[in-house]
C-alpha positions as CSV (number, residue, x, y, z in Angstrom):
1,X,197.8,221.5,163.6
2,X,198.8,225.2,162.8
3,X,199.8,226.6,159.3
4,X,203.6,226.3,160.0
5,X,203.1,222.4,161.3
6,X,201.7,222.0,158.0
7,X,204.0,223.6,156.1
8,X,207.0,221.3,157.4
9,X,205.6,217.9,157.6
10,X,206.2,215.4,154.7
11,X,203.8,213.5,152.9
12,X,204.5,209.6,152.9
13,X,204.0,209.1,148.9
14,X,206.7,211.9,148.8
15,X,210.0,209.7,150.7
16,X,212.4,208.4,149.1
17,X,215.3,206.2,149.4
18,X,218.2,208.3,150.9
19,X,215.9,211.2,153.1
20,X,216.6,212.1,156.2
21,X,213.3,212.3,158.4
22,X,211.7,212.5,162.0
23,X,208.9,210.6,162.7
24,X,206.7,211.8,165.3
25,X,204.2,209.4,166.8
26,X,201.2,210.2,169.2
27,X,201.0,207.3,171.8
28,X,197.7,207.1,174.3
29,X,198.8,205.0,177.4
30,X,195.1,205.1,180.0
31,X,194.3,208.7,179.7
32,X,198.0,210.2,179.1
33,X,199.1,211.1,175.7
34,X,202.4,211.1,174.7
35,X,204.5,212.1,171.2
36,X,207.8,209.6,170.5
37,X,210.3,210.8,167.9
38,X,212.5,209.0,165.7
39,X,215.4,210.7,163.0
40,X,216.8,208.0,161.0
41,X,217.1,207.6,157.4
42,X,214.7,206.2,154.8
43,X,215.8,202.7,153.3
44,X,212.7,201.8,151.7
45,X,208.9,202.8,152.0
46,X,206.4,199.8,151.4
47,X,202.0,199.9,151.2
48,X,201.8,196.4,152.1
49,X,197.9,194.4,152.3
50,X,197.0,193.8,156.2
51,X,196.8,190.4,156.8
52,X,194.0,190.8,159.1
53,X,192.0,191.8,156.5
54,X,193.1,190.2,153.1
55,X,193.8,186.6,154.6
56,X,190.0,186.9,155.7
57,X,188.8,188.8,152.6
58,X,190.9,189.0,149.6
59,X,188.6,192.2,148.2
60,X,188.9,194.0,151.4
61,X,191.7,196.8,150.2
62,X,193.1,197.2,154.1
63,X,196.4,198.4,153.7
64,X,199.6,199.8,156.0
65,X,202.2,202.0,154.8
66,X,205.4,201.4,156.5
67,X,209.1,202.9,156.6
68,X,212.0,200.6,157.2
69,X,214.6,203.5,159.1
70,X,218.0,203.5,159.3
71,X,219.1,205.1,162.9
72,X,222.0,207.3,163.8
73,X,224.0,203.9,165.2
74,X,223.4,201.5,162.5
75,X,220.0,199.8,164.1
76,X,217.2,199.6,161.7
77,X,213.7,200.0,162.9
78,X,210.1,199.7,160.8
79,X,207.8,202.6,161.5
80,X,203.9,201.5,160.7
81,X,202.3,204.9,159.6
82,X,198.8,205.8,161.2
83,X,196.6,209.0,161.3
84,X,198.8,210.1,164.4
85,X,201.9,209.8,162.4
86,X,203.9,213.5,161.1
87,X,206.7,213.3,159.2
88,X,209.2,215.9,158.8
89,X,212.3,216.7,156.9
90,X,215.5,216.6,159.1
């Protein structure tokens, strides 16, 4: 990632209610990469325990951060953040 990428992505602890962001996922399908985008607005950002790991272990601090979108037609979608995941201001 280059000096300007950084400059314009988000940070996840900075959304709020209200902001208007793209999502950019990296997907790896076999050998083939591919990056999926989605513009929507933010409803509401949750960290939420994993279940695979606090049902088994209730010390075990595996968490996801997720971001309940609102899209362009009305549809709402949850985005699951992960280390491929850049968010941007849109």
């Amino acid at each position: 990632m280059g000096a300007a990428d950084r400059a314009s992505t988000t940070r996840f602890d900075e959304l709020k209610s209200g902001d208007r962001i793209t999502v950019e996922q990296t997907v790896t399908v076999e050998k083939k990469k591919q990056t999926v985008a989605t513009t929507g607005t933010v409803i509401r950002t949750e960290r939420t325990h994993s279940s695979l790991y606090h049902e088994h272990n209730v010390d075990n601090s595996g968490f996801r951060d997720t971001i309940l979108l609102e899209l362009p037609d009305g549809e709402l979608t949850t985005v699951i953040m992960d280390e491929f995941t850049m968010l941007h201001r849109a």
